[in-house]
N, C-alpha and C positions, 0 to 999 in steps of 0.2 A: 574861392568863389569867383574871381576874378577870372579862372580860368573858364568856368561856366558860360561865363557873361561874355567873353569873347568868342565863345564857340556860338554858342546863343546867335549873336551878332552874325556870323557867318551862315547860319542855316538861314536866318531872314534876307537876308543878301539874298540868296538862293532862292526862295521864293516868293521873293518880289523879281527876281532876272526872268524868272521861268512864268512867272502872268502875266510879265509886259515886254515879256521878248526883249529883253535888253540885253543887246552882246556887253555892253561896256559894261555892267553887274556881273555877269559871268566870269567874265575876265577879271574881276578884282576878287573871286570866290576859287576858279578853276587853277589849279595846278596848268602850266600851259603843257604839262608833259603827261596829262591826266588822258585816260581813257574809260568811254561807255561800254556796260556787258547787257545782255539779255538775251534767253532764250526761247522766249514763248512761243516759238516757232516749231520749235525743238532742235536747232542749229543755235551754234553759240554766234552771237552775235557783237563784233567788236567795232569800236565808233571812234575814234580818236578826237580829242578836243577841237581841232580843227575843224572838221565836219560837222561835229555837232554843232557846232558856234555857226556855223553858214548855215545850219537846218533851222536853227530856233531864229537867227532875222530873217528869216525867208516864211515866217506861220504870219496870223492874225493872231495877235496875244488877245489872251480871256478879257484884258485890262480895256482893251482899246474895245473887245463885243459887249462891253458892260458886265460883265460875271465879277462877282466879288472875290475877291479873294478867298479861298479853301485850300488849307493846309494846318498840317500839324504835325509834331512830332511826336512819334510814339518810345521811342526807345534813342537814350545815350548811351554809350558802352565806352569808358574810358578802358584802351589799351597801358597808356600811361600819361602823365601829364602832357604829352607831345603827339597825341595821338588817339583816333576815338572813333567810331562807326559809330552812324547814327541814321534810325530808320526815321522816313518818314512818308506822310500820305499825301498828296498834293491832286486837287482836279485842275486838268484845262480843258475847255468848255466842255465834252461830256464825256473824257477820257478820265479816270482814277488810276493814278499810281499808286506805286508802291518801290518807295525806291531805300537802296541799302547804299551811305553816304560813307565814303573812307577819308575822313581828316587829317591832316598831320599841321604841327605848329611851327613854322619858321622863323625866319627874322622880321617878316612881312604877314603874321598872321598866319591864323587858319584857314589853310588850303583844300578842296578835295583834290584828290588826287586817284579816286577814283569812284564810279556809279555803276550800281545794277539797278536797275529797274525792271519793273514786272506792271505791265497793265493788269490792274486788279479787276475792274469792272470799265464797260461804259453804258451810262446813263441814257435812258430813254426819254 
């Protein structure tokens, strides 16, 4: 269970970084060797942690426009005790993901180590 609870731990990390644009969260959640996928362009689209980390302090987090926090996780899938994809649904202000989270467990905790995301809807 323990290992639950520290996965747990890391998705909340995760989306508390992503409402309040907090690169210092991300960085204690992200793999620094991690990279972003999405296609919904229909081009594969690749982001490296770097970037992404200068895209998300460069927004107005949901936190700071007043929007409560909305997320949740839909699905765990443990690969093995070290390792585990996990979907989950998160809004920032009227954008809805839908993102597929790749974990792996180190000496330092559960890392992603890699994100797909998919804009599911956005809110009218």
């Amino acid at each position: 269970m323990a290992q639950l609870d520290g996965l747990t731990t890391a998705i909340e990390t995760y989306f508390a970084a992503m409402h309040e644009c907090d690169v210092a969260k991300l960085d204690t959640v992200f793999h620094p060797q991690s990279s972003l996928f999405d296609a919904d362009n229909g081009e594969v689209f690749v982001e490296p942690i770097e970037s992404f980390r200068a895209d998300v302090a460069g927004r107005t987090s949901p936190h700071s426009a007043g929007q409560a926090l909305e997320a949740e996780i839909l699905m765990i899938d443990f690969l093995s005790p070290l390792s585990a994809t996990v979907k989950i649904r998160i809004r920032a202000h009227q954008n809805v993901f839908l993102d597929h989270l790749g974990f792996v467990k180190g000496s330092t905790g559960w890392k992603i180590v890699s994100k797909t995301w998919h804009l599911e809807r956005i809110l009218q």
